[in-house]
mmCIF file of the N, C-alpha and C atoms, coordinates in Angstrom:
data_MODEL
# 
_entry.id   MODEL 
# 
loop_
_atom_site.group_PDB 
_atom_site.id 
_atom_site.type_symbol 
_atom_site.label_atom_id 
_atom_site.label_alt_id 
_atom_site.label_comp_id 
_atom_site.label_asym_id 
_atom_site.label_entity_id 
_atom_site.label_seq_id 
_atom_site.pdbx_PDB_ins_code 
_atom_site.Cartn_x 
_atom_site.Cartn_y 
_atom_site.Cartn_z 
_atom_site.occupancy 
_atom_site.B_iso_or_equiv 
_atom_site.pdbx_formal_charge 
_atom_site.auth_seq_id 
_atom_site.auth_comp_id 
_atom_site.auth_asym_id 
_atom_site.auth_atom_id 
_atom_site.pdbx_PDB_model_num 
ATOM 1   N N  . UNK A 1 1  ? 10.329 22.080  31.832 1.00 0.00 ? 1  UNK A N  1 
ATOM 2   C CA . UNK A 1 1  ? 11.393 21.091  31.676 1.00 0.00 ? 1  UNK A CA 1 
ATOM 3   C C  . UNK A 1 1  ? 12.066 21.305  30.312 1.00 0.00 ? 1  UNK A C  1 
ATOM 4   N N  . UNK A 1 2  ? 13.574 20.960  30.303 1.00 0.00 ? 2  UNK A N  1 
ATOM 5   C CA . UNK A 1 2  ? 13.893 21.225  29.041 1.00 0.00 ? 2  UNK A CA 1 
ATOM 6   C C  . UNK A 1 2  ? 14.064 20.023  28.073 1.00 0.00 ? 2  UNK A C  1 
ATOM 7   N N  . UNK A 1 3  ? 13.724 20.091  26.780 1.00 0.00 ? 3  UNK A N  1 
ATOM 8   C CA . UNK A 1 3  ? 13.777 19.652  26.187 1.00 0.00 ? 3  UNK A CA 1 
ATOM 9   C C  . UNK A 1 3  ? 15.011 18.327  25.786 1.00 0.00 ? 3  UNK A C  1 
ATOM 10  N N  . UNK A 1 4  ? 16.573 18.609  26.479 1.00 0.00 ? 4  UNK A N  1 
ATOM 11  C CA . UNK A 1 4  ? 17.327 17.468  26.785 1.00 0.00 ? 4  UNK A CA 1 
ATOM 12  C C  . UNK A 1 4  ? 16.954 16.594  27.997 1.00 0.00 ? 4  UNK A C  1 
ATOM 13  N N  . UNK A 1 5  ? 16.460 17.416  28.644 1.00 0.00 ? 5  UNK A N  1 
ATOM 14  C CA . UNK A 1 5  ? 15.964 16.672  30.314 1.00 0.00 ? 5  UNK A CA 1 
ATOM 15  C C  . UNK A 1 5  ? 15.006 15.168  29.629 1.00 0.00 ? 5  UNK A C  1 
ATOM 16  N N  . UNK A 1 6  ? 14.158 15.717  28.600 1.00 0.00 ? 6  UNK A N  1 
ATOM 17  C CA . UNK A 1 6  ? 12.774 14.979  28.438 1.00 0.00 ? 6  UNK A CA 1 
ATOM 18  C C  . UNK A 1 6  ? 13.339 14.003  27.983 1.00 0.00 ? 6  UNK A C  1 
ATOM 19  N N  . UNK A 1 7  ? 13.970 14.257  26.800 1.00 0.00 ? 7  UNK A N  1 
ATOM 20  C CA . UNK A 1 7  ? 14.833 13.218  25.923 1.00 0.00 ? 7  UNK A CA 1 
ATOM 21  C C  . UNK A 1 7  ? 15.528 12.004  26.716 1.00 0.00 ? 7  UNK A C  1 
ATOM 22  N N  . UNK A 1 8  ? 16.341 12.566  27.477 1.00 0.00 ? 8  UNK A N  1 
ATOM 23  C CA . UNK A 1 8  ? 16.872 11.234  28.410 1.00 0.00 ? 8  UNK A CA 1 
ATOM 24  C C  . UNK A 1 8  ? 15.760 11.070  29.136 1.00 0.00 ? 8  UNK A C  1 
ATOM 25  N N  . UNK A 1 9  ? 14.916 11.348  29.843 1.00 0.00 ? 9  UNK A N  1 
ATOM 26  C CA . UNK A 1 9  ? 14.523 10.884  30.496 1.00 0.00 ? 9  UNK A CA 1 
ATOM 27  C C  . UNK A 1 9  ? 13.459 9.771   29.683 1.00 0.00 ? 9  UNK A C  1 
ATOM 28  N N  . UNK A 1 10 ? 12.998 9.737   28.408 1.00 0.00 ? 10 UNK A N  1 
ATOM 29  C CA . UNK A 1 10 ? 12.265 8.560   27.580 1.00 0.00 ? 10 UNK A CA 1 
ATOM 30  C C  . UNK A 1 10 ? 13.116 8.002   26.786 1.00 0.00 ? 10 UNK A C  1 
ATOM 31  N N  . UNK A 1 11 ? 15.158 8.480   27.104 1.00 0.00 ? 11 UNK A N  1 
ATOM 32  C CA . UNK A 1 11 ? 15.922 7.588   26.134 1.00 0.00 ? 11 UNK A CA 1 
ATOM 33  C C  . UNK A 1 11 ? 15.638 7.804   24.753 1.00 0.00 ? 11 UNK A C  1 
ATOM 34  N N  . UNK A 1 12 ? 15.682 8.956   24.535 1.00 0.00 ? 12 UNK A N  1 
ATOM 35  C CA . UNK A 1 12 ? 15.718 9.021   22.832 1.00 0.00 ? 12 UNK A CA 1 
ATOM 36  C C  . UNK A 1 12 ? 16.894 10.530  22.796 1.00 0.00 ? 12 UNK A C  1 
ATOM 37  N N  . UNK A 1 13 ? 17.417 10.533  21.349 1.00 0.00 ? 13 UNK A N  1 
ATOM 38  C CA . UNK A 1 13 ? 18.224 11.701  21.784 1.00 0.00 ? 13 UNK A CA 1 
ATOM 39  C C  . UNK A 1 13 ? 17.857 13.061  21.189 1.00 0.00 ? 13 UNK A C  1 
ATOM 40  N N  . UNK A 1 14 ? 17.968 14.364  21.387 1.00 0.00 ? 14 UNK A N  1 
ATOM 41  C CA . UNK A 1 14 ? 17.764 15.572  20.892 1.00 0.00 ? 14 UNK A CA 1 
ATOM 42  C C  . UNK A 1 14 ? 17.398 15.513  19.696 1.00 0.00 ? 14 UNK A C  1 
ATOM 43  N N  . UNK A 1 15 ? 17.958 15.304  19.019 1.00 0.00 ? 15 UNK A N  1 
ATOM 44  C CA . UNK A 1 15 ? 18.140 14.997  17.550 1.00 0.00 ? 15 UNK A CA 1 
ATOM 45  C C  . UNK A 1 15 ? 16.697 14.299  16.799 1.00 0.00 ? 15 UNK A C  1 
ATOM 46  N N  . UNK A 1 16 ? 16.653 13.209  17.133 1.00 0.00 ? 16 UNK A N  1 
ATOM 47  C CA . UNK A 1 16 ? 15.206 12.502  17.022 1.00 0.00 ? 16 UNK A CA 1 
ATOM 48  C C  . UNK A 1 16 ? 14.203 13.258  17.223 1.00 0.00 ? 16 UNK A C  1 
ATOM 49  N N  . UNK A 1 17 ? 14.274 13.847  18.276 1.00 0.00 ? 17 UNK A N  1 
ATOM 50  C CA . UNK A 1 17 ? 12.912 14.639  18.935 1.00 0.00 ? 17 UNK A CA 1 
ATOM 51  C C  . UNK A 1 17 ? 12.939 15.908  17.819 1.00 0.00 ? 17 UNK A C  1 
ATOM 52  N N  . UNK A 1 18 ? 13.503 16.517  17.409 1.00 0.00 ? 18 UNK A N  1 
ATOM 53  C CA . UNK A 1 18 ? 13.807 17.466  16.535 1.00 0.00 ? 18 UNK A CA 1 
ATOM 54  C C  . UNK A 1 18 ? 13.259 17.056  15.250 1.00 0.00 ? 18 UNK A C  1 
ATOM 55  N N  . UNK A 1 19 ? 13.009 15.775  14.461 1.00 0.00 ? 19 UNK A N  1 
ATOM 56  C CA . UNK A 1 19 ? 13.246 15.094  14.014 1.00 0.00 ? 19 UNK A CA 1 
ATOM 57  C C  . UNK A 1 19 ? 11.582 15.042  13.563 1.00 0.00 ? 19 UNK A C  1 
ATOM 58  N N  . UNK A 1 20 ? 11.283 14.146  14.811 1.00 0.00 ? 20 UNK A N  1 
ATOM 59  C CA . UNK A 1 20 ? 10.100 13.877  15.172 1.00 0.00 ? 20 UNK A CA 1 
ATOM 60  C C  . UNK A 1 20 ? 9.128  15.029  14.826 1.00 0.00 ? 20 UNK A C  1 
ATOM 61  N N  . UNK A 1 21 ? 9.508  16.179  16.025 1.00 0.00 ? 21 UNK A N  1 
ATOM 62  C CA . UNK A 1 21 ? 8.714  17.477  16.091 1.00 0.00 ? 21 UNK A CA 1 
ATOM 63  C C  . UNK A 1 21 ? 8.580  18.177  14.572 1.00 0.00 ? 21 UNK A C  1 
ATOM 64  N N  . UNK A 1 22 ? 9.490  17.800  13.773 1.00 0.00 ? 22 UNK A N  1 
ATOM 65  C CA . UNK A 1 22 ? 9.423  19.023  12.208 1.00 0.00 ? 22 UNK A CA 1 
ATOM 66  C C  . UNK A 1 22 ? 8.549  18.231  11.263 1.00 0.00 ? 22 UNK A C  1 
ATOM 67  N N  . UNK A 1 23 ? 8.519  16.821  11.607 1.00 0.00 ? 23 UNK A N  1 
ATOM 68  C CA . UNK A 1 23 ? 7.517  16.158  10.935 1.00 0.00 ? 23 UNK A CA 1 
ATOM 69  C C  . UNK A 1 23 ? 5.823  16.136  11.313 1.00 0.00 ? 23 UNK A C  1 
ATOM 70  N N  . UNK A 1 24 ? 5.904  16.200  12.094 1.00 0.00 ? 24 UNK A N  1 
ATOM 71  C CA . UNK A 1 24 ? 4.427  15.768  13.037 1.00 0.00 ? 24 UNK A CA 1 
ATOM 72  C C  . UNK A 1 24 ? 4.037  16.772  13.674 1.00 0.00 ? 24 UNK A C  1 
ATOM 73  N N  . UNK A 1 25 ? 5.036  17.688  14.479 1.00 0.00 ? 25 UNK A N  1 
ATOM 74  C CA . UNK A 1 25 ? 4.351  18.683  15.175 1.00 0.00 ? 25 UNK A CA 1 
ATOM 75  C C  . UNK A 1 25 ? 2.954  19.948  14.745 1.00 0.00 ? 25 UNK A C  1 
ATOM 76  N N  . UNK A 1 26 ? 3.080  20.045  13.432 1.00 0.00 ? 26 UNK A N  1 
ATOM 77  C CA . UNK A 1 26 ? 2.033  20.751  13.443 1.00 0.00 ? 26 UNK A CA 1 
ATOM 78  C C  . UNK A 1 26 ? 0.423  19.947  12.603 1.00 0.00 ? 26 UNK A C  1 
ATOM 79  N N  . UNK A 1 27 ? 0.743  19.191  13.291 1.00 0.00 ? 27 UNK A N  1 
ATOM 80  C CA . UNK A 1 27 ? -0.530 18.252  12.996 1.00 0.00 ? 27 UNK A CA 1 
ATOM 81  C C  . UNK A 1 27 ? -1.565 17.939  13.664 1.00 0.00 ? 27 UNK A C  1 
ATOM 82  N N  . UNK A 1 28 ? -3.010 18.251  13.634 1.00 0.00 ? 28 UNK A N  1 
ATOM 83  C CA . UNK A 1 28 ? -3.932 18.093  14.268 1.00 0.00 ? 28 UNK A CA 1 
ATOM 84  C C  . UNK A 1 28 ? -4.446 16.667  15.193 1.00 0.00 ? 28 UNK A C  1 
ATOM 85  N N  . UNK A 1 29 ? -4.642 16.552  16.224 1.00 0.00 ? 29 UNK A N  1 
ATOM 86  C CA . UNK A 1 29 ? -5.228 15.123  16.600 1.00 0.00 ? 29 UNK A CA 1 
ATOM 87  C C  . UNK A 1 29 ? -5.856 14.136  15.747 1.00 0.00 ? 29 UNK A C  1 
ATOM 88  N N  . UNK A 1 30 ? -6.208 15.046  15.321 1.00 0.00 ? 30 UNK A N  1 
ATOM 89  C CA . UNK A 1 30 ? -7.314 14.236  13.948 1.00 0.00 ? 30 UNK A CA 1 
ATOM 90  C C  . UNK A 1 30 ? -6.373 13.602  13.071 1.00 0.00 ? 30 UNK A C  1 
ATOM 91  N N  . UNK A 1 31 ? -5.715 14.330  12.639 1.00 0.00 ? 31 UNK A N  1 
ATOM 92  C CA . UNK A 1 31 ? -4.875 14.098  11.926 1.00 0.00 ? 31 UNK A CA 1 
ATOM 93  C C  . UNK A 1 31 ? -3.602 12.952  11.772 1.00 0.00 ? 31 UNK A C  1 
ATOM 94  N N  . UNK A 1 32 ? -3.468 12.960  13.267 1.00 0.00 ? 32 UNK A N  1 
ATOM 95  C CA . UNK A 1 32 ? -2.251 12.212  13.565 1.00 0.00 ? 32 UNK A CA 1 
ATOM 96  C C  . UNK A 1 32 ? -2.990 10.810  13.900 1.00 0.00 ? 32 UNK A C  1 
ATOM 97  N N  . UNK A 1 33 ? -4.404 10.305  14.199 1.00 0.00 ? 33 UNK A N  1 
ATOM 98  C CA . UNK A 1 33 ? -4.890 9.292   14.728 1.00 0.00 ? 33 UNK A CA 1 
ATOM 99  C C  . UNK A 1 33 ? -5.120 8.648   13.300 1.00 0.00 ? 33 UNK A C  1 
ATOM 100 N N  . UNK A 1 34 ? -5.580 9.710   11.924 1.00 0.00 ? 34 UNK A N  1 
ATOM 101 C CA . UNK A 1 34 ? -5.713 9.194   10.722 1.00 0.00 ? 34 UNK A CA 1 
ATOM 102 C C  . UNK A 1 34 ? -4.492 8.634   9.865  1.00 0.00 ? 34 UNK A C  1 
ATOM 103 N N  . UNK A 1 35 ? -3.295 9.435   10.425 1.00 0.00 ? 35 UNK A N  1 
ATOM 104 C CA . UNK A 1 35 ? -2.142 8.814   9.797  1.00 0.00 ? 35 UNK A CA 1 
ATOM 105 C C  . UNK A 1 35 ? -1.620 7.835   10.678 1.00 0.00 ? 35 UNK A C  1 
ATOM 106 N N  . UNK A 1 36 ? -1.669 7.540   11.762 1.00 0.00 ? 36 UNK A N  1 
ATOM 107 C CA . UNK A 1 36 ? -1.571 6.283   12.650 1.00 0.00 ? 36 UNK A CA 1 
ATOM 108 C C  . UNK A 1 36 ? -2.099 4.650   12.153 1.00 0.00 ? 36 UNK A C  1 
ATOM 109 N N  . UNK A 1 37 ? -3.508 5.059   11.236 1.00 0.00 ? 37 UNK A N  1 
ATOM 110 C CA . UNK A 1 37 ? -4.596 4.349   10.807 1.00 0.00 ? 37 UNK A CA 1 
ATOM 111 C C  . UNK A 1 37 ? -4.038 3.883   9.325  1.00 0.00 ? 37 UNK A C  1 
ATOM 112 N N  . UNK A 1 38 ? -3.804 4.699   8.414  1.00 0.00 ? 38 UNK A N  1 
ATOM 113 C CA . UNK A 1 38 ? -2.843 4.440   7.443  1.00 0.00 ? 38 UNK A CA 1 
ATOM 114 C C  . UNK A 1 38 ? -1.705 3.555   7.390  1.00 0.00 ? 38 UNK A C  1 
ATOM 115 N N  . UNK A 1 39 ? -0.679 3.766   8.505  1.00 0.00 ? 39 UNK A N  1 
ATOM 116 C CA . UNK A 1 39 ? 0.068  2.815   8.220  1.00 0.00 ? 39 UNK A CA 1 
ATOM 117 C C  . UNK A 1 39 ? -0.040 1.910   8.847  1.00 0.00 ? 39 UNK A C  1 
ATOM 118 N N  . UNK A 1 40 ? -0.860 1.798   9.908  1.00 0.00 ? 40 UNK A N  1 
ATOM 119 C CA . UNK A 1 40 ? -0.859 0.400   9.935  1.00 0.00 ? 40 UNK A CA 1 
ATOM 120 C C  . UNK A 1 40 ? -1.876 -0.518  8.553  1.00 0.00 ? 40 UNK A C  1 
ATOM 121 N N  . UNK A 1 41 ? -2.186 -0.052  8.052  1.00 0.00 ? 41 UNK A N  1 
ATOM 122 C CA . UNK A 1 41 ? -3.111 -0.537  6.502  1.00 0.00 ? 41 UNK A CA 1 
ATOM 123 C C  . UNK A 1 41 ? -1.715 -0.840  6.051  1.00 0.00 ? 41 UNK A C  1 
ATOM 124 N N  . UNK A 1 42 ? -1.270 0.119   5.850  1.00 0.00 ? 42 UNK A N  1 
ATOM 125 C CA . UNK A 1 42 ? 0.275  0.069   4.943  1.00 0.00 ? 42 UNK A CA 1 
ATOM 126 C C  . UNK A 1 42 ? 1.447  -1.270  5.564  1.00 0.00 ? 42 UNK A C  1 
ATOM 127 N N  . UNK A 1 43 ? 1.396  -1.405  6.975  1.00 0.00 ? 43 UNK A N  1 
ATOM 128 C CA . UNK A 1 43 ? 1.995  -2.385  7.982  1.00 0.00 ? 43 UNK A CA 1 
ATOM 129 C C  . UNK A 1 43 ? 1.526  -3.767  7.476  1.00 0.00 ? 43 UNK A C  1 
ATOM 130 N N  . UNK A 1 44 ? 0.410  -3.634  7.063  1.00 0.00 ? 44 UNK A N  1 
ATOM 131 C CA . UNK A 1 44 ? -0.463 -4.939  7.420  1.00 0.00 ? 44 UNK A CA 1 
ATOM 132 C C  . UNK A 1 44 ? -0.325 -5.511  5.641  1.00 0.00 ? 44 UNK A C  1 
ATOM 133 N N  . UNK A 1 45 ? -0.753 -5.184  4.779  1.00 0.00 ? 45 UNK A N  1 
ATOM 134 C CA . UNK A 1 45 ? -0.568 -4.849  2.992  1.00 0.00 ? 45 UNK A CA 1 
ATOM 135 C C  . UNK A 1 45 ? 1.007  -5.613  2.916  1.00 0.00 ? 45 UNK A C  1 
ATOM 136 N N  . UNK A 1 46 ? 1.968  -4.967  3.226  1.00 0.00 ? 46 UNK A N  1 
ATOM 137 C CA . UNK A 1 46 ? 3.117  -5.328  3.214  1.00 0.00 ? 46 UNK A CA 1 
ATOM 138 C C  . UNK A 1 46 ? 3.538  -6.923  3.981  1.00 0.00 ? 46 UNK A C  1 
ATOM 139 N N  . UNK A 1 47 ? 3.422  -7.024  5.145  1.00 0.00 ? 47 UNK A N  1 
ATOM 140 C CA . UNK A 1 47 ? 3.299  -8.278  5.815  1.00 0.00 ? 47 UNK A CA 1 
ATOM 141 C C  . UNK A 1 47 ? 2.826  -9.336  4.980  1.00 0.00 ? 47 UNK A C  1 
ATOM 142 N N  . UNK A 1 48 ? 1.072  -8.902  4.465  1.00 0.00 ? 48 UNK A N  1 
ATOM 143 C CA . UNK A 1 48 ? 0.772  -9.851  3.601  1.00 0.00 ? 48 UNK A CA 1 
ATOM 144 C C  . UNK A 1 48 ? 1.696  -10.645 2.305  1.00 0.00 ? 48 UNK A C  1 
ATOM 145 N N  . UNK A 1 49 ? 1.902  -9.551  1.600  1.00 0.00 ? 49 UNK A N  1 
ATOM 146 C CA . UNK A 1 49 ? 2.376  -9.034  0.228  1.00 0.00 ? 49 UNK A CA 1 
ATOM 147 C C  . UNK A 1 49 ? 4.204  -10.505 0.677  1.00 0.00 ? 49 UNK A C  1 
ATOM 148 N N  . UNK A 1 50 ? 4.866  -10.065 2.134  1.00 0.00 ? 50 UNK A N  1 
ATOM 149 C CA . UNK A 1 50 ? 6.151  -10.873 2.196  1.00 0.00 ? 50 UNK A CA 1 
ATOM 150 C C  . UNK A 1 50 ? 5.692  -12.450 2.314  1.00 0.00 ? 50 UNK A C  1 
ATOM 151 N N  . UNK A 1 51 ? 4.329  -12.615 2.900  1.00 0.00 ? 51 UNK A N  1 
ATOM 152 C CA . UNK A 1 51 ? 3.607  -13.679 2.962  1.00 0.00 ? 51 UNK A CA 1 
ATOM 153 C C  . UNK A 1 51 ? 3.589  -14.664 2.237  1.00 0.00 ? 51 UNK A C  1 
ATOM 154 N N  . UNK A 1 52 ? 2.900  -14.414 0.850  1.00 0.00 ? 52 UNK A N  1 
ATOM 155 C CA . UNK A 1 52 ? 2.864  -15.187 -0.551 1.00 0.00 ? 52 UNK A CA 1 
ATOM 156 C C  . UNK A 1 52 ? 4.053  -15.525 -1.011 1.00 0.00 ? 52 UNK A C  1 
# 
């Protein structure tokens, strides 16, 4: 499948995915579940932080 096909078909455009892929793509599973884990620390820190 090509790569514009995919895009519309999850509604995001070329560009993004390009985007996406130069950031993340060469990143291990491991890797990507640990930086997943991070920001939500970072998500959650901040929330607080607008809280007070």
């Amino acid at each position: 499948m090509v790569v514009a096909d995919l895009c519309r078909k999850h509604g995001m455009s070329s560009a993004t995915f390009y985007a996406w892929k130069s950031k993340y793509g060469g990143l291990e599973l491991s890797e990507a579940k640990r930086l997943r884990g991070l920001e939500e620390v970072s998500r959650k820190r901040f929330a607080f932080r607008r809280e007070r």
